[in-house]
C-alpha positions as CSV (number, residue, x, y, z in Angstrom):
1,X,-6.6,27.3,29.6
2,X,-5.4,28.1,26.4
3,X,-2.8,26.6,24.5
4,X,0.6,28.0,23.5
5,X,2.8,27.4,21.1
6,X,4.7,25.0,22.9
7,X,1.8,22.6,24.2
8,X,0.7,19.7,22.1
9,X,-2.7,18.9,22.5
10,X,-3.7,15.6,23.7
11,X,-4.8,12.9,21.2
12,X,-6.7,9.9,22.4
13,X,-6.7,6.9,20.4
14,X,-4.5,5.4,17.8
15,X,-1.2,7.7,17.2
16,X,0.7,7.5,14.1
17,X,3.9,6.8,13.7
18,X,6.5,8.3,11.1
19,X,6.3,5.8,7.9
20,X,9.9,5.4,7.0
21,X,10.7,3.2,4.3
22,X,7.0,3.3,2.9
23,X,7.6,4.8,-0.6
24,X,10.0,1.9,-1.5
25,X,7.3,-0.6,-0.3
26,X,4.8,0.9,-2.4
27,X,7.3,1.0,-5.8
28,X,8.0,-2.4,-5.2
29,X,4.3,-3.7,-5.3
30,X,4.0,-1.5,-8.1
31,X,6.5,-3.4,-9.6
32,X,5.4,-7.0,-8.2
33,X,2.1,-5.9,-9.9
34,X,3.1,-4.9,-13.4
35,X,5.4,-8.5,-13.4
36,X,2.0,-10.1,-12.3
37,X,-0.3,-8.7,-15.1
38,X,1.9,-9.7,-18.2
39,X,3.1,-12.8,-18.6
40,X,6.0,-13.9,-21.2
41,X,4.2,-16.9,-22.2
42,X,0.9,-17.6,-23.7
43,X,-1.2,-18.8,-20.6
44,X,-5.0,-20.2,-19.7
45,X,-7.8,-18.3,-18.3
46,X,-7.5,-19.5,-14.8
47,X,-3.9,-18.4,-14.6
48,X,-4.9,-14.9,-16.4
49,X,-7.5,-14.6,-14.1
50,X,-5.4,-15.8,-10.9
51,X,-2.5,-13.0,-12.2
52,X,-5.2,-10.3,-12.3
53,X,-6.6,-11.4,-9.1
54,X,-3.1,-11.0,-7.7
55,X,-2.4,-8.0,-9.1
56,X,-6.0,-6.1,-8.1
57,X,-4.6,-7.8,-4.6
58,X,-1.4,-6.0,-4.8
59,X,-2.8,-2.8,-5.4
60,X,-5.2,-3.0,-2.8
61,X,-1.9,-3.6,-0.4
62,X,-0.4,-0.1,-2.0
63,X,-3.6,1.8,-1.3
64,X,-3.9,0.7,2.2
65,X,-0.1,1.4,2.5
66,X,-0.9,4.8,1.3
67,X,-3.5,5.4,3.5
68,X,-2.1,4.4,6.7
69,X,-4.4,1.6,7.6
């Protein structure tokens, strides 16, 4: 049986749905992250490294946004 233009085929598994509003979530870490990495004050290492940590952590979020996971 061949398919036509009108049949789908059939997907097993995980289906995707339409990401609506995901471009806005993704600008907004974007912004969260580029408040995170500069601070107005003059700060210690442990809270420059806990910024950058939750920066790298916020662009991890926006990849895996991106990707669909």
């Amino acid at each position: 049986m061949s398919l036509t233009a009108t049949e789908k085929p059939v997907r097993h598994g995980r289906v995707r749905q339409p990401a609506h509003g995901v471009g806005r979530l993704v600008r907004r870490l974007d912004r969260e992250r580029r408040r995170f990495l500069h601070a107005t004050t003059p700060e210690v290492p442990t809270e420059q490294a806990w910024r950058a940590g939750v920066a790298e952590g916020l662009r991890l979020a926006q990849l895996a946004i991106r990707k669909g996971v």
